[in-house]
C-alpha positions in Angstrom: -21.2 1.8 34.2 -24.7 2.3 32.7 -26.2 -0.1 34.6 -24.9 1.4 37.7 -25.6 4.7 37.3 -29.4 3.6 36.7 -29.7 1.7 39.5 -28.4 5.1 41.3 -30.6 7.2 39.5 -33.5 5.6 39.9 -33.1 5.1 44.0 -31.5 8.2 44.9 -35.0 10.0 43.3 -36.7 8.9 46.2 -34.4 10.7 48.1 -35.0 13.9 46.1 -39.1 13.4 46.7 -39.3 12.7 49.9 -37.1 15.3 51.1 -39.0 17.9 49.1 -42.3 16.6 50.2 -40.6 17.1 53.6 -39.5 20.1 53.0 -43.0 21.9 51.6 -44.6 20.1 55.4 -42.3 21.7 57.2 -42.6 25.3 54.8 -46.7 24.9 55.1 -46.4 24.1 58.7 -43.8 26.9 59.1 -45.8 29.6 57.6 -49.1 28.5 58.6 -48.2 28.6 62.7 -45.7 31.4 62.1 -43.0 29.6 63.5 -39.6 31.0 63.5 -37.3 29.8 60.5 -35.1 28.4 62.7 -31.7 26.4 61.7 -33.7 23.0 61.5 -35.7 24.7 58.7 -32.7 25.9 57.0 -30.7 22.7 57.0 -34.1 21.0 55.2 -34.0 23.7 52.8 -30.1 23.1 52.3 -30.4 19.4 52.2 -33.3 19.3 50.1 -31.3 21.5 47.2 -28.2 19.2 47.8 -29.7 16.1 46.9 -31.5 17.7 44.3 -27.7 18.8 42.8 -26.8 15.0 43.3 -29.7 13.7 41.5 -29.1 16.3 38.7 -25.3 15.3 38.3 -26.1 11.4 38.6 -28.7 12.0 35.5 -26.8 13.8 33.3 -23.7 11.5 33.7 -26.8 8.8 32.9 -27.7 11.0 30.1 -25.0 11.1 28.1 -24.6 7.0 28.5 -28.2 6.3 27.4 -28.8 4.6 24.7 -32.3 6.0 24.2 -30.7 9.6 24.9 -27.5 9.3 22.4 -30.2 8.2 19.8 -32.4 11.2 20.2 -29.1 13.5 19.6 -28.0 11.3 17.3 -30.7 10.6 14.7 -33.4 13.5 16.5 -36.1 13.7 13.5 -36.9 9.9 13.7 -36.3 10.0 17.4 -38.9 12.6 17.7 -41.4 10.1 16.2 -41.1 7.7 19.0 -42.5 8.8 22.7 -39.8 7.1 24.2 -37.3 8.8 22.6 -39.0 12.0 23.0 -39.6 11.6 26.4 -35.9 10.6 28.0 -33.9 12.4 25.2 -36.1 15.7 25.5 -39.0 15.7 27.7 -37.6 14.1 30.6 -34.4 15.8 30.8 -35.5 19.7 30.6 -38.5 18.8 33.1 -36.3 17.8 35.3 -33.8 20.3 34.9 -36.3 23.1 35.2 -37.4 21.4 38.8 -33.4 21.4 40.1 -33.3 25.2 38.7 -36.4 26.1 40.6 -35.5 24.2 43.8 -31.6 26.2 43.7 -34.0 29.7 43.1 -36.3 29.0 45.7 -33.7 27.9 48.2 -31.3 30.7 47.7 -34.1 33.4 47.4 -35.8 32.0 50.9 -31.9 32.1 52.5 -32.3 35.8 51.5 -35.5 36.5 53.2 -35.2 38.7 56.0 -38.5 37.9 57.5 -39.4 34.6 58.4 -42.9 34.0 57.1 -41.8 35.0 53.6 -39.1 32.5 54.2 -41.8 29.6 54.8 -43.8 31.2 51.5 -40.9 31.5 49.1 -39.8 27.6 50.0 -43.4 26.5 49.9 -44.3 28.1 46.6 -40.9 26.9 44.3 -40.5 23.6 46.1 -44.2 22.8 45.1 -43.9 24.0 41.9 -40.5 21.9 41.5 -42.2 18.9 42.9 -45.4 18.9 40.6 -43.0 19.3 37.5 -41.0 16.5 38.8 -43.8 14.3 39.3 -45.0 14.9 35.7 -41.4 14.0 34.2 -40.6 10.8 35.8 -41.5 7.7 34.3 -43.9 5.9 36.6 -44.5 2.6 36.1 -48.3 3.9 35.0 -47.3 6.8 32.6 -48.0 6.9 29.0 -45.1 7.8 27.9 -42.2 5.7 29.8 -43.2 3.8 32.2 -40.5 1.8 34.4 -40.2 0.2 37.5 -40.8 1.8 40.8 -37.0 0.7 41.2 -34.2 -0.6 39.0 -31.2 -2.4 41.1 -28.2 -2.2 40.3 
């Protein structure tokens, strides 16, 4: 199951990237033209916050099957000495859950919008922020703290 779930994990974030790169294009191209926010727009903003959801849900059914995570909350004061532990039992896991939160606020505060410009702006500025926190937290296979593989099969 572990294994599994990893292998998920660890693809479907692509998914969650690329779409939110796509959708901050289409937000900066939106605004900057002042297009109309048309239903194409608004089913990138939709799809982009629904994968999001299914990447959170596939890590936190990872995170509670981690090894490396049921150490940390397990036996936290040593864990807390080792960066690996540190980063997937603590680091990794409240960055990332702070980038889903701000993707959900930015998408439901740009479906309120009433004007369409400030549509493009609210999407552009908390999908960017989300997507610079979620680069920072995952563990590229050049980062300090954890690096892994660009992809883990399953």
């Amino acid at each position: 199951m572990y294994a599994i779930l990893l292998g998920v994990h660890s693809a479907t974030r692509y998914f969650v990237v690329v779409s939110l790169v796509i959708a901050i294009l289409m937000a900066t191209y939106g605004y900057t033209q002042k297009k109309a926010f048309s239903e194409s727009y608004n089913s990138i903003r939709h799809w982009t916050a629904t994968i999001a959801h299914i990447q959170l849900i596939v890590g936190m059914l990872l995170y509670f099957k981690s090894p490396i995570a049921l150490h940390f909350m397990k036996n936290t004061g040593e864990a807390l000495k080792s960066v690996e532990c540190l980063f997937f039992g603590l680091y990794h896991a409240v960055a990332m859950f702070v980038a889903i939160v701000l993707i959900t606020i930015g998408s439901a505060l740009t479906k309120r919008k009433k004007v369409d410009r400030e549509k493009f702006k609210t999407m552009l500025v908390w999908f960017t922020i989300a997507l610079i926190i979620l680069f920072l937290a995952i563990p590229w296979p050049f980062s300090p703290f954890a690096n892994r593989p660009y992809f883990r099969p399953f």
